[in-house]
C-alpha positions in Angstrom: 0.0 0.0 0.0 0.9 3.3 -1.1 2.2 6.2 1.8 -0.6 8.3 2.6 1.4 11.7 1.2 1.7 9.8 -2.6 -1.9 8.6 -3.1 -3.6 11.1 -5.5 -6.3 13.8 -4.4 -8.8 11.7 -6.6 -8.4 8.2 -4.8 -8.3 10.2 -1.6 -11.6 11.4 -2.4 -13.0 8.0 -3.4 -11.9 6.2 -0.4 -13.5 9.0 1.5 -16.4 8.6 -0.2 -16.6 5.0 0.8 -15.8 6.1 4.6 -12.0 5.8 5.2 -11.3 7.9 8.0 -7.1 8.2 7.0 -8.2 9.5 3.6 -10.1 12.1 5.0 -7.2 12.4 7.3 -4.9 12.5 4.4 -6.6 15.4 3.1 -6.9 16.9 6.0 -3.1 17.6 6.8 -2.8 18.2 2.6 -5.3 21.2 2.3 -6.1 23.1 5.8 -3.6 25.4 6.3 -4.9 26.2 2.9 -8.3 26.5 3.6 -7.9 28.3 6.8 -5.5 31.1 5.0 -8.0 31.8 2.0 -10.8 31.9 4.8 -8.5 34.5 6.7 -7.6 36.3 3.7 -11.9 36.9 2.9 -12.1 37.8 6.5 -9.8 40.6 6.5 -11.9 43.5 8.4 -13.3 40.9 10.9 -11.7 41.6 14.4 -11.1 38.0 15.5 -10.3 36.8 12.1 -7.9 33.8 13.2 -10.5 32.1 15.5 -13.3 32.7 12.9 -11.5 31.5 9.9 -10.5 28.0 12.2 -14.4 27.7 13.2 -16.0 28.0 9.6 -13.1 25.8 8.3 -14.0 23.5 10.8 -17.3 23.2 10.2 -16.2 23.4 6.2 -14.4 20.3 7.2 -16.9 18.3 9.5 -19.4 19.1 5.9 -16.9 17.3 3.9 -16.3 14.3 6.1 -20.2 13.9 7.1 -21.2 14.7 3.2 -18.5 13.6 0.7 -19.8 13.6 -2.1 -19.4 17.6 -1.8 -15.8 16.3 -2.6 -16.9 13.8 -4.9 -18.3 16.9 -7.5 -14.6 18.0 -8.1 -13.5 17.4 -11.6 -10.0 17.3 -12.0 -9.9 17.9 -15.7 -11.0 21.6 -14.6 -9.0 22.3 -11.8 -6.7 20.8 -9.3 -8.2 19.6 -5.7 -6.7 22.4 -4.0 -8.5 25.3 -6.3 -11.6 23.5 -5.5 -11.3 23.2 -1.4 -10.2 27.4 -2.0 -13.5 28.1 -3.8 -15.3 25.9 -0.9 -13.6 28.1 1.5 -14.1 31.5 -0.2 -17.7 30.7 -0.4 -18.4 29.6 3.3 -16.5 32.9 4.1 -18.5 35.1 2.1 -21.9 33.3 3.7 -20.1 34.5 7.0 -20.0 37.7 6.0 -23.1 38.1 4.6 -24.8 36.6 8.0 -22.6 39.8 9.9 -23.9 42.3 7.6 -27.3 41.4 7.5 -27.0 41.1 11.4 -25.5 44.7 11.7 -28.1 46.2 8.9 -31.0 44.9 11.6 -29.3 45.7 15.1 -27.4 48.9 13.7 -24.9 49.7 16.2 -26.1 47.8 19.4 -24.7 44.8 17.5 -21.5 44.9 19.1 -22.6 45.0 22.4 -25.6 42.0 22.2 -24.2 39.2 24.0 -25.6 35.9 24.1 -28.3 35.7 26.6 -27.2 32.1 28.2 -23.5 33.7 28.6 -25.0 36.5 30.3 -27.3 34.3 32.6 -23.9 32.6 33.5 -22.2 35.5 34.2 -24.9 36.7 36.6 -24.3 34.1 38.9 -21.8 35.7 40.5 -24.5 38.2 41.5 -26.9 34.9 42.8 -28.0 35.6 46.0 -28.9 39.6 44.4 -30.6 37.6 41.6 -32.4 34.8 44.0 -34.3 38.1 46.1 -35.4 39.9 43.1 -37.0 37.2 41.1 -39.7 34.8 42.3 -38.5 31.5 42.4 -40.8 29.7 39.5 -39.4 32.7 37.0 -36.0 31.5 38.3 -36.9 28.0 37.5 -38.1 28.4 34.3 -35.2 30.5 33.5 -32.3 27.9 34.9 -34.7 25.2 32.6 -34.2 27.4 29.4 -30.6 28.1 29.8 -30.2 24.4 30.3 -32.2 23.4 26.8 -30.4 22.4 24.3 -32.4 24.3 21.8 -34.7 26.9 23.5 -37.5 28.5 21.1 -37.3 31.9 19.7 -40.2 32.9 22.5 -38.1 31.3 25.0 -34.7 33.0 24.0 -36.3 36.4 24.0 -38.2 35.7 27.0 -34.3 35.5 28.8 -33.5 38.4 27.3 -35.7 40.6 28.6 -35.3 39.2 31.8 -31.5 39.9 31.2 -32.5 43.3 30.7 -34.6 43.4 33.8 -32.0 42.4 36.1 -29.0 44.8 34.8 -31.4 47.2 35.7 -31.9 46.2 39.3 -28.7 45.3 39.8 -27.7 49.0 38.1 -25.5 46.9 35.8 -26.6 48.3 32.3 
């Protein structure tokens, strides 16, 4: 059997197909320091662009493993394996950045300073016993049952929030 580094990109990509976890490997150690550069070169006005450009080529990766025949639609007659996984990566980038825009055309300015509500809930609990006299204890309940969801509704996220909000104001923390 051949060494991993001198199997072609196309046999790679059939083994991976048929679920061989070193191909995939293989690949893996060939192209993501590729991936992850084009992603950080789309991202270049992004403040954390290094830990961004690792998650979306992450996920870009954990796509490609779960669903190969993403990699099964590159033609090498048109262009080598590594233009391909760039064009992959340019794209997921660009879907990144259209998600940010359309999030700071809808919250303006207060986009930078939403948090997520279930990191805000846990930083409260420094302020616990404050927290545990203000609110009555089934609102705290349901509260410490939403944060605990894996996926809480839309009603139930903004239901945290303005509970959030309600806090920071007693606590004089907005």
């Amino acid at each position: 059997m051949a060494a991993p580094e001198n199997i072609p990109d196309a046999e790679l990509i059939r083994r991976l197909a048929e679920g061989d976890e070193t191909a995939f490997e293989t690949l893996f150690r060939r192209y993501d320091a590729d991936v992850v550069r084009v992603i950080e070169q789309q991202l270049r006005h992004v403040t954390d662009r290094e830990h961004r450009a690792r998650e979306i080529a992450d996920l870009l990766w954990f796509d490609w493993i779960k669903h190969p025949k993403y990699l099964s639609r590159h033609d090498p007659s048109r262009r080598r394996l590594s233009s391909y996984l760039e064009l992959l990566a340019r794209r997921a980038a660009r879907r990144f950045l259209r998600t940010v825009a359309k999030k700071d055309k809808l919250l303006g300015n207060k986009a930078e300073k939403l948090t997520d509500p279930f990191d805000e809930f846990d930083r409260l609990a420094d302020l616990w016993p404050e927290v545990v006299q203000l609110l009555p204890a089934e609102t705290l309940a349901k509260a410490l049952r939403i944060v605990r969801r894996k996926e809480p509704s839309k009603t139930e996220q903004h239901w945290l929030r303005r509970l959030i909000r309600r806090l920071r104001k007693k606590l004089n923390l907005s």
